[in-house]
C-alpha positions as CSV (number, residue, x, y, z in Angstrom):
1,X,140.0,165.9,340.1
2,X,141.8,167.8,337.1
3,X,140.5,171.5,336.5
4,X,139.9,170.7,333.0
5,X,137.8,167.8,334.4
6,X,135.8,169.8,337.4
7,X,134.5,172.6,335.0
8,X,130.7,172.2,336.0
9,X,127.6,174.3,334.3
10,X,125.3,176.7,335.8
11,X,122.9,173.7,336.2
12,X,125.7,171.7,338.1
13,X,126.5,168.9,335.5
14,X,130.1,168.2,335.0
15,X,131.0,168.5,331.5
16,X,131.0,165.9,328.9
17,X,134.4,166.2,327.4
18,X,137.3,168.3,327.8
19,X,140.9,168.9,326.9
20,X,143.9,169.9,328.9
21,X,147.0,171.1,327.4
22,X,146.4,169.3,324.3
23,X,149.4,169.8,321.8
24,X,150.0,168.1,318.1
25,X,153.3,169.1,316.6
26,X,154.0,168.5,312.6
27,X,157.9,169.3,312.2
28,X,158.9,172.7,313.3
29,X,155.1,173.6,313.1
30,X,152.8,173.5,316.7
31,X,149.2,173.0,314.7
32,X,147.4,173.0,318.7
33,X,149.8,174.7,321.1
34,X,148.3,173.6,325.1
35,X,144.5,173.7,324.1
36,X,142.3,173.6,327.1
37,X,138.5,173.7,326.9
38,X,135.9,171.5,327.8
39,X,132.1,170.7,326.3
40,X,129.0,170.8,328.4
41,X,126.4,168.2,328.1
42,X,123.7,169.3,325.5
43,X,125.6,172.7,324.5
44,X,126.5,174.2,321.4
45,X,129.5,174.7,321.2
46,X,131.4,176.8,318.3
47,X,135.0,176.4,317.0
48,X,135.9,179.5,314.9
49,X,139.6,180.4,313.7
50,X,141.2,181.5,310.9
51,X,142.7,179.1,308.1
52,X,146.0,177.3,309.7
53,X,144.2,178.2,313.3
54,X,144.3,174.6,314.5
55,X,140.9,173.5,314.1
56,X,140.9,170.8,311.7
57,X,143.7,169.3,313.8
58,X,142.0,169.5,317.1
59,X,138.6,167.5,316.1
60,X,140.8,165.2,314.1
61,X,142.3,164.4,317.7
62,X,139.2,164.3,319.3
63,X,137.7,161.5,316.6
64,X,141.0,159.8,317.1
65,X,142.3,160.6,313.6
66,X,145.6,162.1,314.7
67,X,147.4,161.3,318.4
68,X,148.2,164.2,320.2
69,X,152.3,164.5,321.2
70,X,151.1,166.5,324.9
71,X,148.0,166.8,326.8
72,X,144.9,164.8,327.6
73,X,141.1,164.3,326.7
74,X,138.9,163.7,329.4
75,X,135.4,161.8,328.9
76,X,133.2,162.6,332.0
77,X,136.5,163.3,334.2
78,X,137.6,160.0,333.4
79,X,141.2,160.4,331.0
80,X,140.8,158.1,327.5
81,X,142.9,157.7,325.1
82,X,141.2,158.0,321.2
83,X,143.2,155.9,319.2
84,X,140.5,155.3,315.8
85,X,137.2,156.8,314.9
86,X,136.2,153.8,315.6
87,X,137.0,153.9,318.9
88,X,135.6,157.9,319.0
89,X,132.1,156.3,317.9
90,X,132.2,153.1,320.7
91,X,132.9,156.0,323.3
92,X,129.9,158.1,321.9
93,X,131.5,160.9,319.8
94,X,130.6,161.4,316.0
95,X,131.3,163.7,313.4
96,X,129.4,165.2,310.2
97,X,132.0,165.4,307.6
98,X,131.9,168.6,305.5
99,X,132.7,166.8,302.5
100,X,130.3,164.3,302.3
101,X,131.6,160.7,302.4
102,X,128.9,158.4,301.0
103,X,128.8,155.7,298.2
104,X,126.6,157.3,295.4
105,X,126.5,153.8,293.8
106,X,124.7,152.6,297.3
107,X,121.3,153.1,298.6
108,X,120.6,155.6,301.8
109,X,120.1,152.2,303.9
110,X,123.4,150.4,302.4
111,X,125.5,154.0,303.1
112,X,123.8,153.9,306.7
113,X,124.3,150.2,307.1
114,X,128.3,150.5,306.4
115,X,128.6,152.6,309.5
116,X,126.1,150.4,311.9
117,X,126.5,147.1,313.8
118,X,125.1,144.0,311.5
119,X,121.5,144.0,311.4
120,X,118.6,143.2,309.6
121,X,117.4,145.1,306.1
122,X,114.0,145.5,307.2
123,X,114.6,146.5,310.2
124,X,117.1,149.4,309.3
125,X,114.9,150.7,306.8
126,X,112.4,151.0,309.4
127,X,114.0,152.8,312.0
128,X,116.0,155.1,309.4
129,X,112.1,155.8,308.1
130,X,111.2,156.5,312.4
131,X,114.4,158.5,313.0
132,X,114.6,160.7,310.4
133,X,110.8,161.3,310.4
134,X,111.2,162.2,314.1
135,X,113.9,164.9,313.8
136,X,112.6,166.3,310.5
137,X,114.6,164.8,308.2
138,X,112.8,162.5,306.1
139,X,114.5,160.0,303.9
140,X,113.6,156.9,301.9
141,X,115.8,154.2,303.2
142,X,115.6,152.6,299.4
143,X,116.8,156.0,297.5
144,X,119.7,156.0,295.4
145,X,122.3,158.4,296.8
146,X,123.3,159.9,293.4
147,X,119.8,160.7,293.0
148,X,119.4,162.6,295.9
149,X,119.8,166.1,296.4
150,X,122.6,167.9,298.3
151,X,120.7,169.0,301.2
152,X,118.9,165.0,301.1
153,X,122.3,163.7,301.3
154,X,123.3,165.9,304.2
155,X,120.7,164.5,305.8
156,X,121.6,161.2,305.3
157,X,125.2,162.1,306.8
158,X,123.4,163.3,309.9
159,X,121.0,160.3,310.1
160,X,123.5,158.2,310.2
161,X,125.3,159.6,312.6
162,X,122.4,160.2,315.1
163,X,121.6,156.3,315.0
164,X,125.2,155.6,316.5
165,X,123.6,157.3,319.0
166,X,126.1,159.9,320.1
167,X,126.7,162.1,322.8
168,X,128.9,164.5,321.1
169,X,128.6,165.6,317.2
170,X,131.0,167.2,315.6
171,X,129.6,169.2,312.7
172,X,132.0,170.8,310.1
173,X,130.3,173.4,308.4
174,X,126.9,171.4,307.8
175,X,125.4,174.5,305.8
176,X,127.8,175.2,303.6
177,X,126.0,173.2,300.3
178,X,122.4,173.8,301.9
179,X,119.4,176.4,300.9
180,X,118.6,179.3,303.4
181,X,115.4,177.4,303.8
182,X,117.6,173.9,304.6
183,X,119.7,175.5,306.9
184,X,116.7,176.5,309.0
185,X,115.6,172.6,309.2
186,X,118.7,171.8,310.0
187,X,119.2,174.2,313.0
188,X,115.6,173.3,314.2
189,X,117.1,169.5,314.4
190,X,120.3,171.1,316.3
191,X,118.3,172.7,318.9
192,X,115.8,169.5,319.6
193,X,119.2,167.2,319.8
194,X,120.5,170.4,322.2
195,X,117.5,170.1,324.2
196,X,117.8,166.3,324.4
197,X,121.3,166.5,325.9
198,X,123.5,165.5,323.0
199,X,126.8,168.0,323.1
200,X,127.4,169.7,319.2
201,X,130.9,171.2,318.8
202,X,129.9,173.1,315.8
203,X,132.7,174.7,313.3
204,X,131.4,177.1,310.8
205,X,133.0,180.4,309.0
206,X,129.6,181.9,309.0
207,X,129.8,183.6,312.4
208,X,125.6,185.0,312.2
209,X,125.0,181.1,312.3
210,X,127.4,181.3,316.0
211,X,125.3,184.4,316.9
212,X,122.0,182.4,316.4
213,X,122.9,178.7,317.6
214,X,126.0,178.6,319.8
215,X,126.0,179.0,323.7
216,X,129.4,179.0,323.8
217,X,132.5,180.3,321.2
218,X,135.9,178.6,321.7
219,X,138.6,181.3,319.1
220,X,141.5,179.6,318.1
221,X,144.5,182.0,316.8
222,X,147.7,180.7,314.9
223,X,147.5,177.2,316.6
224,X,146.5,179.0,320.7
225,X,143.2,178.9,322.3
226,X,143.0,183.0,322.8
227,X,139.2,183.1,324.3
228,X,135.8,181.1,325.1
229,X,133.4,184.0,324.6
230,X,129.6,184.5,325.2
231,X,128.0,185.0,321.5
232,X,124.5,186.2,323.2
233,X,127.3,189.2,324.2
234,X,128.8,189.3,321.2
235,X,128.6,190.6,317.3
236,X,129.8,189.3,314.4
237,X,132.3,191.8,313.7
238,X,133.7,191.7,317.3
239,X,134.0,187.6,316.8
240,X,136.2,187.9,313.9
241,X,138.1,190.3,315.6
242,X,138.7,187.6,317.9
243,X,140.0,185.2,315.3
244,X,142.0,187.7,313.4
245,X,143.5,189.7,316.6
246,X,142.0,193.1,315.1
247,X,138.9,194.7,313.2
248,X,137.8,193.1,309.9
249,X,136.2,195.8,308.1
250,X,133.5,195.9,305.9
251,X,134.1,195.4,301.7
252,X,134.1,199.2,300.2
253,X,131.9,199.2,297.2
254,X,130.7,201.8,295.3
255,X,128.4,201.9,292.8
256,X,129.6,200.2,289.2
257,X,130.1,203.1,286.5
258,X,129.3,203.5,283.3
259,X,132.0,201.0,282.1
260,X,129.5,198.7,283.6
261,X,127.0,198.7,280.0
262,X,129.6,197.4,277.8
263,X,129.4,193.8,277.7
264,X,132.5,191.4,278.5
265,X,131.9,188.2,278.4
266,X,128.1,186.8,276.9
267,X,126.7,183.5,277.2
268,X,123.8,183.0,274.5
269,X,121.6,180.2,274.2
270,X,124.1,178.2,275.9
271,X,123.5,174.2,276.3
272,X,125.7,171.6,277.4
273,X,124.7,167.9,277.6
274,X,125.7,165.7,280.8
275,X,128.6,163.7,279.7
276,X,128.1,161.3,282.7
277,X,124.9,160.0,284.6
278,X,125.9,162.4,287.7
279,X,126.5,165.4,285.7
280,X,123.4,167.9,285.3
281,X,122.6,169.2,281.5
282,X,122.8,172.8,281.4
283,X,120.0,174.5,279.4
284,X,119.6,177.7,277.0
285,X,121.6,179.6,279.3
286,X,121.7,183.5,277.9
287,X,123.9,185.8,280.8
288,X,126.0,189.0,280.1
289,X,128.9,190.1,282.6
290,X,129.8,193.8,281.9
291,X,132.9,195.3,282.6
292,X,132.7,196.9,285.7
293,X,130.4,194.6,287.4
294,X,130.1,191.4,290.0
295,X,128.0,189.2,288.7
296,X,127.2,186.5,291.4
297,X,125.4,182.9,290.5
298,X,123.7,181.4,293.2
299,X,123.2,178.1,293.6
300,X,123.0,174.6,295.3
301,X,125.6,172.0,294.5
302,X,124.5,169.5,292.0
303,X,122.7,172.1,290.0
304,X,125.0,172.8,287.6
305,X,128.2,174.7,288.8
306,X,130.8,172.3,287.9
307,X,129.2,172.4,284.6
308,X,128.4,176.2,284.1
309,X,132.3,176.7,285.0
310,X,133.5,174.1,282.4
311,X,131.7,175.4,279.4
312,X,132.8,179.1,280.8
313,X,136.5,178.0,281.0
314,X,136.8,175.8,277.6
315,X,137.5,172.8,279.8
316,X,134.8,171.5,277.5
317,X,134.3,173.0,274.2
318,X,130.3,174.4,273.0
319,X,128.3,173.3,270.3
320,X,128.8,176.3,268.5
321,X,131.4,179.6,268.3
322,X,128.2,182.1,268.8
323,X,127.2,180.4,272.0
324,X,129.7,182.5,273.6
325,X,131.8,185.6,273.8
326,X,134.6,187.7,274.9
327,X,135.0,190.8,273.9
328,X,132.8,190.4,271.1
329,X,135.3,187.6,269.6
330,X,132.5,184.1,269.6
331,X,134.8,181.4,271.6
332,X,132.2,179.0,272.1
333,X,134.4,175.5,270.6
334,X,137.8,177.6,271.6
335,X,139.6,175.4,274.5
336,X,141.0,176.8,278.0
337,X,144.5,178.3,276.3
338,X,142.6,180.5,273.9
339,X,140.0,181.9,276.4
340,X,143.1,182.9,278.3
341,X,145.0,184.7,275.5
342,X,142.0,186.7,275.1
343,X,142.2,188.1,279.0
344,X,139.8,185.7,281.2
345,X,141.3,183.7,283.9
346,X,139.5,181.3,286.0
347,X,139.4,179.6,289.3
348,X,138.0,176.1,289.9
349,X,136.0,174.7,292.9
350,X,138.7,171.9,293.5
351,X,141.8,172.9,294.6
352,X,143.9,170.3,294.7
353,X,144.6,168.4,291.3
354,X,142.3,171.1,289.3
355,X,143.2,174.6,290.6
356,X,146.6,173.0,291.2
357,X,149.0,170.6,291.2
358,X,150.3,169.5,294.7
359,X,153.4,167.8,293.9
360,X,154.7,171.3,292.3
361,X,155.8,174.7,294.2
362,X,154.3,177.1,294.0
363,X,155.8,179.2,291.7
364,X,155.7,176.1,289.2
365,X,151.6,176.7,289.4
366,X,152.0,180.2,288.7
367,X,153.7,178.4,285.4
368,X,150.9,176.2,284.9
369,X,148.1,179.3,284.2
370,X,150.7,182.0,282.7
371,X,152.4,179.6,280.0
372,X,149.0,179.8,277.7
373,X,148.9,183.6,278.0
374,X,150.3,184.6,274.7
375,X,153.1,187.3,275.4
376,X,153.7,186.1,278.9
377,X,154.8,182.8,277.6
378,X,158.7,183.4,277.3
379,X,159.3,185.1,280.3
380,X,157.7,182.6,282.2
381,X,158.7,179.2,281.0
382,X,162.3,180.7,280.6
383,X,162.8,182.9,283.5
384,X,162.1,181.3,286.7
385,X,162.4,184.5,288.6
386,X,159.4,186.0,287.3
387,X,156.9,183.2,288.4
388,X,158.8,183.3,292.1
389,X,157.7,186.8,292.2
390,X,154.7,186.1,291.4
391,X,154.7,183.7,294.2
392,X,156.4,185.9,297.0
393,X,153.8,188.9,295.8
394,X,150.7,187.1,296.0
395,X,151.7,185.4,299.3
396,X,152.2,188.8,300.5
397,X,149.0,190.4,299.4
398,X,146.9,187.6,300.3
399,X,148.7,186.6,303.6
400,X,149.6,182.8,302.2
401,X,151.1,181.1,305.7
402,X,153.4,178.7,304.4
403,X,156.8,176.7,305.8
404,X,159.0,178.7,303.6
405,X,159.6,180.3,300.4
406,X,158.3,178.8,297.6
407,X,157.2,175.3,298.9
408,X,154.9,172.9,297.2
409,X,150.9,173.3,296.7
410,X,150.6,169.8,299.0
411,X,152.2,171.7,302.4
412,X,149.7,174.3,302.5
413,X,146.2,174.1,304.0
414,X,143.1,174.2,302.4
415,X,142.4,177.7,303.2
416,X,145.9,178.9,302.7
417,X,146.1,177.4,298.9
418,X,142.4,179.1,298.2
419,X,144.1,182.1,298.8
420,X,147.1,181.7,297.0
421,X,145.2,180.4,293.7
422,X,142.6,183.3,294.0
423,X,145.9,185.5,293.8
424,X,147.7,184.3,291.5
425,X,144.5,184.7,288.9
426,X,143.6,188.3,290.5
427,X,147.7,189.4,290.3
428,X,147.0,188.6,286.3
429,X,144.8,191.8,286.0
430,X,142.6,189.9,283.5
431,X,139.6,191.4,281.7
432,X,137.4,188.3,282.7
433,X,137.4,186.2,286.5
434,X,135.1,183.4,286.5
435,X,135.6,181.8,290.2
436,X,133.9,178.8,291.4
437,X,133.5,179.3,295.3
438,X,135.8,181.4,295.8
439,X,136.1,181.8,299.7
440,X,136.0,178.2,300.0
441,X,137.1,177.0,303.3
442,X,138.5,180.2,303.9
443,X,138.5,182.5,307.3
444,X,136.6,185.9,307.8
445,X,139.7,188.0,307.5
446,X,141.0,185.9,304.4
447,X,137.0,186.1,303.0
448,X,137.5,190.0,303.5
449,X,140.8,190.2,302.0
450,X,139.5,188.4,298.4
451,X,136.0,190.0,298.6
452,X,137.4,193.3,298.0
453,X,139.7,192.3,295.3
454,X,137.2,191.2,293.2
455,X,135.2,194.1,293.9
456,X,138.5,195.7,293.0
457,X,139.2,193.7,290.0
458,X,135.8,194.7,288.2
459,X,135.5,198.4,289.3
460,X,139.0,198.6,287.7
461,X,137.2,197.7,284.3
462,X,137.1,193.8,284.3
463,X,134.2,191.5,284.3
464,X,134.1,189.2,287.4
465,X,131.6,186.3,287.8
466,X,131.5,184.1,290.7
467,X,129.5,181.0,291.3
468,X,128.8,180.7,294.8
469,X,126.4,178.7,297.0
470,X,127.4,181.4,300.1
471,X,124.5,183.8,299.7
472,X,126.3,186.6,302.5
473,X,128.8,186.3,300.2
474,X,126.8,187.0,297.1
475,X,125.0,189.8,298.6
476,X,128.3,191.6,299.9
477,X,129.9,192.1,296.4
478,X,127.7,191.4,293.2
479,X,126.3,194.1,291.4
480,X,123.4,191.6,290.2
481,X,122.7,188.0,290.7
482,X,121.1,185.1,289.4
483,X,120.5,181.8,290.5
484,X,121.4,178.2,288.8
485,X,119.0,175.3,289.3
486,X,118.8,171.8,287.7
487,X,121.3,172.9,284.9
488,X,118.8,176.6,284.3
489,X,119.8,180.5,285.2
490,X,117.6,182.6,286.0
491,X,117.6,186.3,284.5
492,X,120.2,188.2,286.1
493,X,118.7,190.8,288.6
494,X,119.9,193.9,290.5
495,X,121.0,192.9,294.4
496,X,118.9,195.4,295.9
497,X,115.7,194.2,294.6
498,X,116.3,190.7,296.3
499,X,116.3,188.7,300.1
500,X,118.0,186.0,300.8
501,X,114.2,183.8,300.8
502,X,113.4,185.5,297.2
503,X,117.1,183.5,296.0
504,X,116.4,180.9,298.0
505,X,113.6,179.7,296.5
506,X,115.4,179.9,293.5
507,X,118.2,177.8,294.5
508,X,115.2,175.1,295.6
509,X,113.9,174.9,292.4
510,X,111.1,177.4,292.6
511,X,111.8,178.7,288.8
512,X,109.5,181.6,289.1
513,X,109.3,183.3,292.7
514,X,108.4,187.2,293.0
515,X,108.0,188.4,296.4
516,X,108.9,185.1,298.2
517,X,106.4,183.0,296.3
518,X,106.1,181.1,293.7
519,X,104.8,182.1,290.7
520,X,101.4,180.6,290.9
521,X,100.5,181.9,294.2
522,X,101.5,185.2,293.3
523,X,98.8,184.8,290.3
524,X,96.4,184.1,293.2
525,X,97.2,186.6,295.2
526,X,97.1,189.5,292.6
């Protein structure tokens, strides 16, 4: 029998699925360069790597969304060939998307259905209502998907899922929309499937989450399988070592100044209704970002953040002038091109389409956000030169892999444009950042390498806010925080006087928590 195939745990089983010399070639480009590794029965198994690494690439070939050029996967010993997702699912392997792919116009059971052999209404409701009971997920099967809340609807990803019944899940980061308190359910659920035998190749940028679930750590570097560590034996810091090939150090931040009393950018009594029956309505929303200062927003998706950054950016115009300011000026009905001549600058959740056009290079985008700048406009409409520059200086800084010089948005990754668009905003030196997510997607080193210029950016005088559902995120760099939920923000407070279960609770819904608990039992307990 093959190596790859023989690999046996500690216990003696032979492992469930494993790769030898598998290789996927795009052009000139090697995404998985002779990956070996194999999957025990009922492990965890982690796939960390950087942005580009090859780890999108290699689970695509493993749920038979790409063919690999070289190599093999072996199921049980036994060589197959993966040639549809479909035929991943028939051979026991499924995947939980990051993205989440349902129908918000169909009900949980109609979303579930759409994946399942034909059968019977009543009985799919019922053994949706016995599964997800039975691993601690409950859902209604009659439920309205667009009515359900992020962490509901990753459930309903996972349900469905575990009633293919499979013997491998793929799982690409499942946490990255959910509550600290979410999270926990869902690793309880990880560890009871764990313990039943199911195999869970597990990709995540949040490396405590490796330290706490994973048995095993498979590192890819720049397309190359460089180890398969212990994470009992390992830190967090020494894991992103691994992915980067040297230290990632810590973000330096000092203490704001006292640049950090004089108000930027102020939100007053801001209110916003939902223009569609998805959207959320933001509330009487008062915040002030000072110069000098992170200001993080926490939050859940679906609570407002694709809102909250519209009515920020002028993507759509305020009731009124005085419900918001920069630099004193009231900009509240002024549009995206006026906000910008007056020194903010802003980053989008989506990247493609929003943050930028993938059909045009790269130095075309730069175009796109510089041409409404006021004095910048001449030099870069008319001189090309400048905006390649641009380009070439932020790919430098921010370590943008791409096939060439100046190519289009669309031939990057998703990790590689983040970093590009964060750059090309930052390289603007503007008085006001508003990011939505802004380490989207991207890998430790990358995270490291945008975390400190924004820390940068604001303790060189700007205002930065960021709207962020990572919460290690938010309590690395912001000054202060406060938390968006069901379209209202909570008063901004200092990071030191919070935990991660205090904003949690916030980010639930839990408008009042002090010490961990909500306001009413607090009252009790006093």
């Amino acid at each position: 029998m093959d190596q790859a195939a023989s690999v046996a745990t500690a216990a003696g089983e032979t492992v469930l699925l494993a790769t030898d010399g598998l290789t996927k070639r795009f052009g000139s480009l090697t995404a998985c360069d002779h990956i070996s590794l194999n999957i025990r029965h009922g492990e965890v198994h982690a796939l960390l790597g950087e942005n580009g690494a090859g780890k999108s690439t290699l689970v695509k070939m493993l749920y038979g969304s790409l063919a690999p050029d070289e190599g093999r996967i072996l199921w049980e010993g036994r060589p197959v060939t993966i040639s549809s997702p479909a035929e991943a699912r028939r051979l026991g392997i499924g995947m939980v998307f990051q993205h989440f792919s349902l129908f918000e116009a169909l009900s949980v059971a109609d979303n579930i259905a759409l994946a399942l052999p034909p059968r019977g209404r009543r009985e799919l409701a019922d053994t949706i209502r016995a599964v997800s009971r039975e691993y601690g997920l409950p859902l209604d099967p009659s439920a309205g998907v667009a009515d359900l809340s992020v962490g509901e609807r990753q459930r309903v990803e996972i349900v469905r899922c575990l009633l293919q019944e499979p013997r491998l899940i793929i799982m690409d980061e499942p946490t990255s929309v959910l509550t600290p308190q979410e999270a926990d359910l869902l690793f309880v659920t990880l560890r009871r499937l764990s313990a039943e035998g199911v195999a869970i190749l597990y990709i995540t940028h949040r490396l405590s989450e490796v330290l706490e679930l994973a048995h095993r750590a498979t590192i890819l570097r720049r397309g190359k399988l460089v180890e398969t560590a212990d994470p009992k034996a390992e830190s967090a810091k020494s894991l992103a070592a691994m992915m980067v090939g040297s230290d990632v150090g810590g973000i330096k931040r000092e203490a704001s100044g006292p640049a950090a009393t004089t108000p930027r950018l102020v939100l007053s009594n801001l209110s916003l209704p939902a223009d569609n029956p998805f959207a959320t309505t933001l509330s009487d929303i008062a915040l002030t970002v000072n110069a000098g200062e992170v200001l993080g927003v926490a939050g859940v998706a679906g609570n407002g953040q694709s809102e909250f950054f519209d009515a920020i950016s002028g993507e759509r115009p305020l009731a009124r002038d005085d419900m918001m300011q920069i630099d004193g000026k009231p900009v509240g009905r002024a549009g995206v091109n006026a906000r910008r001549r007056l020194g903010a600058a802003f980053v989008p959740e989506e990247r493609i389409g929003h943050g930028a056009v993938p059909g045009f290079r790269l130095s075309e985008n730069v175009v796109l956000t510089r041409h409404g700048t006021g004095e910048q406009i001449a030099r870069f409409v008319i001189d090309r030169r400048a905006a390649r520059d641009v380009e070439s200086r932020v790919g430098e800084r921010f370590d943008v892999r791409r096939s060439g010089p100046d190519p289009k948005a669309s031939a990057l990754s998703g990790g590689n444009l983040q970093k590009f668009i964060m750059g090309r905003e930052i390289d603007r030196t503007p008085g006001i950042l508003v990011v939505n997510q802004p380490t989207w997607g991207v890998d430790a080193g990358a995270a490291r390498a945008i975390r400190q210029a924004l820390v940068d950016l604001a303790r060189n005088g700007s205002a930065v806010l960021i709207i962020s559902q990572d919460l290690d995120e938010i309590f690395e760099i912001a000054d202060r925080v406060a938390v968006l939920s069901e379209g209202k923000l909570s008063p901004a407070q200092p990071t030191e006087t919070l935990t991660a279960e205090k904003v949690g609770l916030l980010m639930g819904g839990v408008h009042h928590a002090h010490d961990g608990l909500p306001h009413e039992e607090n009252a009790r307990a006093s």
